[in-house]
C-alpha positions in Angstrom: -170.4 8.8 -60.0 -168.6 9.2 -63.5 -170.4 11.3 -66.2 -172.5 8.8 -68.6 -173.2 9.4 -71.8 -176.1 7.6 -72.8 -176.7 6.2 -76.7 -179.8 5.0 -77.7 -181.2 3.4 -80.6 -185.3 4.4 -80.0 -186.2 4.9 -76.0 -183.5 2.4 -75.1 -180.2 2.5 -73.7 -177.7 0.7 -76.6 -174.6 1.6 -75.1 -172.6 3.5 -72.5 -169.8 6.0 -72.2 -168.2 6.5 -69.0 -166.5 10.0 -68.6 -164.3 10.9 -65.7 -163.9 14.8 -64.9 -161.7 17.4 -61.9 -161.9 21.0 -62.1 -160.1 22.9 -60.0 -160.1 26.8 -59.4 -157.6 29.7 -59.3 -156.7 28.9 -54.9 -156.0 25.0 -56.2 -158.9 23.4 -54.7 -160.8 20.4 -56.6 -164.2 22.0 -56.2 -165.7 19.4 -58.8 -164.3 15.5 -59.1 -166.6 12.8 -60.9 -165.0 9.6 -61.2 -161.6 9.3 -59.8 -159.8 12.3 -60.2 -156.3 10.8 -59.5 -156.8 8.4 -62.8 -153.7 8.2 -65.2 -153.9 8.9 -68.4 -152.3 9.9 -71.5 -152.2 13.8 -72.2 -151.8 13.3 -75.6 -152.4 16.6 -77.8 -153.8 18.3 -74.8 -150.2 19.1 -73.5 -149.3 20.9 -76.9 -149.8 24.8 -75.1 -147.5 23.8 -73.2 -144.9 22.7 -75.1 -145.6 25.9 -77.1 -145.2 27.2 -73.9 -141.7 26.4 -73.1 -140.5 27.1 -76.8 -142.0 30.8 -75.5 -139.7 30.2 -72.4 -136.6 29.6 -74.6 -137.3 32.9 -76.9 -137.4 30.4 -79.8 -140.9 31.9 -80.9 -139.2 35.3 -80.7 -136.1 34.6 -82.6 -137.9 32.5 -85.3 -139.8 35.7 -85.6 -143.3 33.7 -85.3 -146.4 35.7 -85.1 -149.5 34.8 -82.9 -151.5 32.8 -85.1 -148.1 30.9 -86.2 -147.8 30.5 -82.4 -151.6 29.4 -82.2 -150.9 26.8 -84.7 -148.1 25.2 -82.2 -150.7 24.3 -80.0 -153.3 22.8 -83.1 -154.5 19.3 -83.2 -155.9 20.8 -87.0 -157.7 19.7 -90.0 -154.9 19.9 -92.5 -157.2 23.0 -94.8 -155.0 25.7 -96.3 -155.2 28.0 -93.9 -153.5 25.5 -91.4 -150.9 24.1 -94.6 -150.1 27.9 -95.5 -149.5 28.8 -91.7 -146.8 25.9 -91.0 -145.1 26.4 -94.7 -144.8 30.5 -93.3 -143.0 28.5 -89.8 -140.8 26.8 -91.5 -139.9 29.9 -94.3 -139.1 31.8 -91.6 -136.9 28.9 -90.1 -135.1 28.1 -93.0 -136.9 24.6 -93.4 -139.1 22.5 -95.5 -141.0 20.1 -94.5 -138.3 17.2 -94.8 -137.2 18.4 -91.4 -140.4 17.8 -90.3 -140.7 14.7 -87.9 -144.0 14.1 -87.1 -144.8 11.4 -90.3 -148.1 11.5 -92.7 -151.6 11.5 -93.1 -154.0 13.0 -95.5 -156.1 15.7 -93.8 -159.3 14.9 -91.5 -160.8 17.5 -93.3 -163.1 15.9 -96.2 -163.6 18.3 -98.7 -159.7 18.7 -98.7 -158.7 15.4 -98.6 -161.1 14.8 -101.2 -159.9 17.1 -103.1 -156.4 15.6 -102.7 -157.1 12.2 -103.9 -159.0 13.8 -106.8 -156.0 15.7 -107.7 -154.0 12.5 -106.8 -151.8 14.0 -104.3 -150.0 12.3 -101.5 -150.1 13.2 -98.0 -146.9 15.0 -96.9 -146.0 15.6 -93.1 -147.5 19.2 -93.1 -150.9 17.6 -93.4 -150.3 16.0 -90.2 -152.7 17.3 -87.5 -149.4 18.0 -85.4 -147.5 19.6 -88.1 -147.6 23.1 -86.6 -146.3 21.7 -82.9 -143.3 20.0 -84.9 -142.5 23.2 -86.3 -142.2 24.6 -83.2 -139.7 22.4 -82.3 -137.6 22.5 -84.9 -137.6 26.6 -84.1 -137.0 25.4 -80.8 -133.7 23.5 -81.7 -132.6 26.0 -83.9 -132.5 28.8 -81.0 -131.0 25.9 -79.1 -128.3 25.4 -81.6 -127.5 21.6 -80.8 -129.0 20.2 -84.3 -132.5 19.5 -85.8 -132.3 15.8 -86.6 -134.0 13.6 -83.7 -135.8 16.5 -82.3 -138.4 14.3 -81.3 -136.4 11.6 -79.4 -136.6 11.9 -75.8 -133.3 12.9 -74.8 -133.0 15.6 -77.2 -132.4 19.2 -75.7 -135.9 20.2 -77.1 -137.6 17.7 -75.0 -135.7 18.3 -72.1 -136.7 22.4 -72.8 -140.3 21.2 -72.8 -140.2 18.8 -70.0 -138.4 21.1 -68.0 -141.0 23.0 -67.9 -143.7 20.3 -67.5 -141.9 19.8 -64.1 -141.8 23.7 -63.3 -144.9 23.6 -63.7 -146.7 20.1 -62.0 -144.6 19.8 -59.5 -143.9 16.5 -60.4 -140.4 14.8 -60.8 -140.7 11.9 -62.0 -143.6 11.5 -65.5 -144.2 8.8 -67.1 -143.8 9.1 -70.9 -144.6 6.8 -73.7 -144.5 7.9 -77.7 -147.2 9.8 -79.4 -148.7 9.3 -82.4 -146.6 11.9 -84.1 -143.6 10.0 -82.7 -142.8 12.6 -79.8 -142.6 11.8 -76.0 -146.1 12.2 -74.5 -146.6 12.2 -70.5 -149.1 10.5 -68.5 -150.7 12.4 -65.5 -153.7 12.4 -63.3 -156.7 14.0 -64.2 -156.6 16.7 -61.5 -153.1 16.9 -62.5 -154.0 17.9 -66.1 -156.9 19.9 -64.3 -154.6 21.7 -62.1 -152.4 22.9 -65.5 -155.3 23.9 -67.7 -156.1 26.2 -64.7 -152.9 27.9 -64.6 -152.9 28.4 -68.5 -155.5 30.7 -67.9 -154.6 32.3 -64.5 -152.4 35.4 -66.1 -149.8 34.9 -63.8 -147.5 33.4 -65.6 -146.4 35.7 -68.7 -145.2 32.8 -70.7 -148.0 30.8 -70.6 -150.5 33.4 -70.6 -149.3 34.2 -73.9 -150.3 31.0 -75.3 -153.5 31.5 -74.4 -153.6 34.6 -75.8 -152.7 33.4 -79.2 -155.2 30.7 -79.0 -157.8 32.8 -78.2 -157.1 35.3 -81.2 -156.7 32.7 -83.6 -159.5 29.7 -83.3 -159.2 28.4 -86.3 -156.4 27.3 -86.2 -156.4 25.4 -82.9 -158.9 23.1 -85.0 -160.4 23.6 -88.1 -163.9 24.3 -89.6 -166.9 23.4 -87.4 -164.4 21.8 -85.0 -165.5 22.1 -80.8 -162.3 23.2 -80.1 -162.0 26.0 -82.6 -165.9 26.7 -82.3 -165.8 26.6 -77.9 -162.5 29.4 -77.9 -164.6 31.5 -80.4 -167.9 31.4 -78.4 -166.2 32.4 -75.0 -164.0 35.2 -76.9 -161.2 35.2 -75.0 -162.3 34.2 -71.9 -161.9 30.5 -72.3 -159.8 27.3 -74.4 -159.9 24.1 -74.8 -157.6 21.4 -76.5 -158.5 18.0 -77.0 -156.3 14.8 -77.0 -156.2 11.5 -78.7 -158.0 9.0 -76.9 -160.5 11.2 -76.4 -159.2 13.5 -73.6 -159.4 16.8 -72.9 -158.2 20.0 -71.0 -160.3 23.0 -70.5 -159.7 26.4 -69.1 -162.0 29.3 -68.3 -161.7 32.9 -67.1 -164.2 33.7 -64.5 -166.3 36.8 -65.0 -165.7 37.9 -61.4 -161.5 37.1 -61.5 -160.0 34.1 -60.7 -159.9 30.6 -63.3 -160.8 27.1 -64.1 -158.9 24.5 -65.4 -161.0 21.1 -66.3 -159.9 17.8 -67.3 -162.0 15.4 -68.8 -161.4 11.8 -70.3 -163.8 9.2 -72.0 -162.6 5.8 -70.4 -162.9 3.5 -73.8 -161.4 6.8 -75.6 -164.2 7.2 -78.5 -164.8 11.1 -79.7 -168.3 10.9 -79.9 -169.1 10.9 -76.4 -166.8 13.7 -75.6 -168.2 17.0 -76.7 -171.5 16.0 -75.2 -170.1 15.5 -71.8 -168.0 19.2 -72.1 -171.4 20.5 -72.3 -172.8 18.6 -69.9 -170.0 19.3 -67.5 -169.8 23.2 -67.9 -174.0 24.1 -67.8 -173.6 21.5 -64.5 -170.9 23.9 -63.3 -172.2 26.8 -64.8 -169.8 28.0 -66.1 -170.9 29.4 -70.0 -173.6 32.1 -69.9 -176.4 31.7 -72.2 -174.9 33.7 -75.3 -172.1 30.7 -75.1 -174.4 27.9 -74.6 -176.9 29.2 -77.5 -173.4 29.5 -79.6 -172.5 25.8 -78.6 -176.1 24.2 -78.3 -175.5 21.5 -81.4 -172.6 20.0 -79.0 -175.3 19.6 -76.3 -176.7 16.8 -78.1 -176.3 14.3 -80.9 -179.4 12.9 -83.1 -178.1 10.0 -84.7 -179.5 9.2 -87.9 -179.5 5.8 -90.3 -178.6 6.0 -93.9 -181.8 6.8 -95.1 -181.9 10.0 -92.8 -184.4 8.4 -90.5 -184.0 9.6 -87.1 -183.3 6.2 -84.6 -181.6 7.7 -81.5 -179.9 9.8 -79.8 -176.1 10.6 -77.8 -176.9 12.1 -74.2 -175.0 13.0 -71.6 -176.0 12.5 -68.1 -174.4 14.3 -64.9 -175.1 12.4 -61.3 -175.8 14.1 -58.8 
């Protein structure tokens, strides 16, 4: 049985979210699966460590000279608040760039108090406000160090691509992908769930010194992964290095854990009608199922464990739930 999470309006059920979820562990076996673990879906966002991850491979981040928070903010799905702006204009300093070379298109910032500040001021949205702005600028240091142009660097057949897909492959196993266009206009795969599971796990194995160091930087830099009071920023600062998580569009998600005793997790999860609101209360659900958060990180993630829903005069008329199976 899928994962459902439950909205009501009073005692009653209003409507349902069905959430498929695989976790596997660090000898490659699925020792969870709810739903069907081999449903395709779009990675989205969720692949973005590793596409940081093969711009690692290529000693782009090195040559660009790109600290660990600037390689943190390769991997951010974030809020567009200064500290995210400021980081990407410091990427694209040190490249040589501005953000005409950026490719990923506008939107104002899903932050409120900056994009209300914004229209106040009557500014437009420029590309660096994009949620993806950081993972573009990653790419263009990744076809500078590749030396075979900048413009297109998000068409499929570019060299940057094939760098990143190349190592998609290395990594999955898997030969042939599916790929469609994101919303910031670069190719995005579609995998599996325990496919995407089987990933997230090996992003936090340590075995792999490329990858491990995107972890690394993800871990020492939440904010940036997200934004304020965002799960993904707020889940990698509660586990404190021992864990990530990077959400997609579409509402899905990758996970991975370090285990206390050795070993790893990697967890993919995916709302099946794609809405956000079911999707924080089903991580929760899933990892106290699985146990895997002791209860200093569940205390420091409880408001995600539930959602009162409220009307607009503040009256309290139901509730978001999630509900595991078993």
């Amino acid at each position: 049985m899928p994962i459902l999470c439950r909205v009501t309006r009073g005692d009653l059920t209003e409507s349902i979210h069905v959430v498929f979820a695989v976790a596997v562990d660090e000898t490659g076996t699925v020792f969870y699966s709810t739903g069907d673990p081999y449903y395709l879906t779009c990675i989205r966002s969720s692949l973005k460590p590793f596409q940081a991850a093969a711009t690692v491979k290529a000693g782009a981040v090195d040559s660009a000279g790109f600290s660990d928070a600037e390689l943190a903010m390769m991997c951010a799905s974030h809020s567009g608040e200064d500290i995210h702006v400021n980081t990407v204009h410091s990427m694209l300093n040190k490249l040589g760039l501005s953000t005409a070379d950026l490719e990923c298109g506008s939107h104002f910032p899903s932050d409120k108090i900056t994009r209300h500040k914004m229209i106040k001021e009557g500014k437009s949205a420029e590309s660096i406000h994009n949620n993806c702005s950081g993972k573009h600028a990653g790419m263009l240091a990744l076809a500078k160090h590749l030396d075979q142009g900048i413009k297109g660097y998000i068409q499929k057949g570019h060299p940057v691509q094939k760098e990143i897909f190349n190592l998609v492959h290395e990594l999955t196993g898997l030969k042939n992908i599916p790929t469609e266009t994101d919303g910031c206009s670069a190719p995005t795969p579609f995998m599996t769930l325990e496919t995407i599971a089987r990933l997230f796990q090996k992003l936090a194995a340590g075995n792999n010194q490329k990858v491990s160091r995107v972890f690394d930087a993800m871990c020492a830099n939440p904010i940036l992964v997200g934004g304020t009071n965002r799960f993904d920023s707020l889940f990698i600062e509660a586990l404190a290095g021992r864990g990530i998580t990077k959400i997609g569009g579409e509402s899905v998600r990758g996970i991975s854990i370090k285990k206390p005793s050795g070993g790893s997790v990697g967890i993919a999860l995916k709302v099946l009608d794609g809405n956000f609101r079911a999707m924080s209360i089903a991580t929760m659900k899933l990892l106290e199922h699985l146990e895997l958060l002791n209860p200093v990180e569940l205390e420091k993630l409880n408001k995600f464990r539930m959602k009162i829903l409220r009307n607009h005069n503040q009256l309290e008329i139901g509730r978001i739930e999630a509900i595991v199976e078993t």
